[in-house]
N, C-alpha and C positions, 0 to 999 in steps of 0.2 A: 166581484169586487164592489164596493161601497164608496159611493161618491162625497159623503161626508159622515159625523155619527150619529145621524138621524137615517139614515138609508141602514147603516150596518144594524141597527135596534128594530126598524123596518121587517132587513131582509131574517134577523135572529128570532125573534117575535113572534112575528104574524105568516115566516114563512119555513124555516127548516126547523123552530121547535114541534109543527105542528103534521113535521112527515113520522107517519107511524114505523118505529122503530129507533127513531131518534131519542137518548133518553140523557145525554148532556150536552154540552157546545163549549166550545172553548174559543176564544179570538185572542187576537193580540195585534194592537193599533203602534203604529210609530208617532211619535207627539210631535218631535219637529226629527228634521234633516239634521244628521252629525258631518257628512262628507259628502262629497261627491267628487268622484274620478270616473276619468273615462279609458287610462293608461292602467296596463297593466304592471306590478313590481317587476320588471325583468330584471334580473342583476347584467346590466352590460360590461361587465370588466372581464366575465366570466368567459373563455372563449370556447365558441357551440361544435355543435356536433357538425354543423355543416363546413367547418374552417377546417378537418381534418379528411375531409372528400378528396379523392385521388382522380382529377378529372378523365385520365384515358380511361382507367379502369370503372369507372363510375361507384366506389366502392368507398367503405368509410377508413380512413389508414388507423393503425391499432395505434393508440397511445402510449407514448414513450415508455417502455420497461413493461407493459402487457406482453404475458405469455401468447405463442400461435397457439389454434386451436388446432385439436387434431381433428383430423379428415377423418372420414366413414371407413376409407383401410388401413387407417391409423399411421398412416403417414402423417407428417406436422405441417399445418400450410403457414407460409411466411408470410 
């Protein structure tokens, strides 16, 4: 990384045009800052995966009008 754009002409220049095998370069600089966040979008109104946990069972409860899945002897588990 280049400290201003006289480091990045520097390091472009005088230092990876001149590695043999190198036969273009490409860069791309930001000119200024459009944002900056540190939160991520969560949609909170949305409610999680964790809000349908069955705490004795420790297990995720199926969602209202989801079919059971059938078991491995094809029995249906509820």
């Amino acid at each position: 990384m280049a400290s201003d754009i006289e480091d990045l002409e520097d390091l472009i220049v005088n230092k990876l045009s001149r590695i043999s095998g190198v036969f273009s370069i490409k860069s791309n600089l930001a000119l200024k800052k459009i944002s900056y966040k540190t939160v991520l979008p969560i949609d909170t109104t949305r409610p999680s995966r964790s809000d349908r946990v069955n705490p004795r069972r420790g297990m995720v409860a199926p969602r209202q009008g989801a079919k059971p899945l059938p078991s491995p002897q094809g029995q249906s588990i509820a």
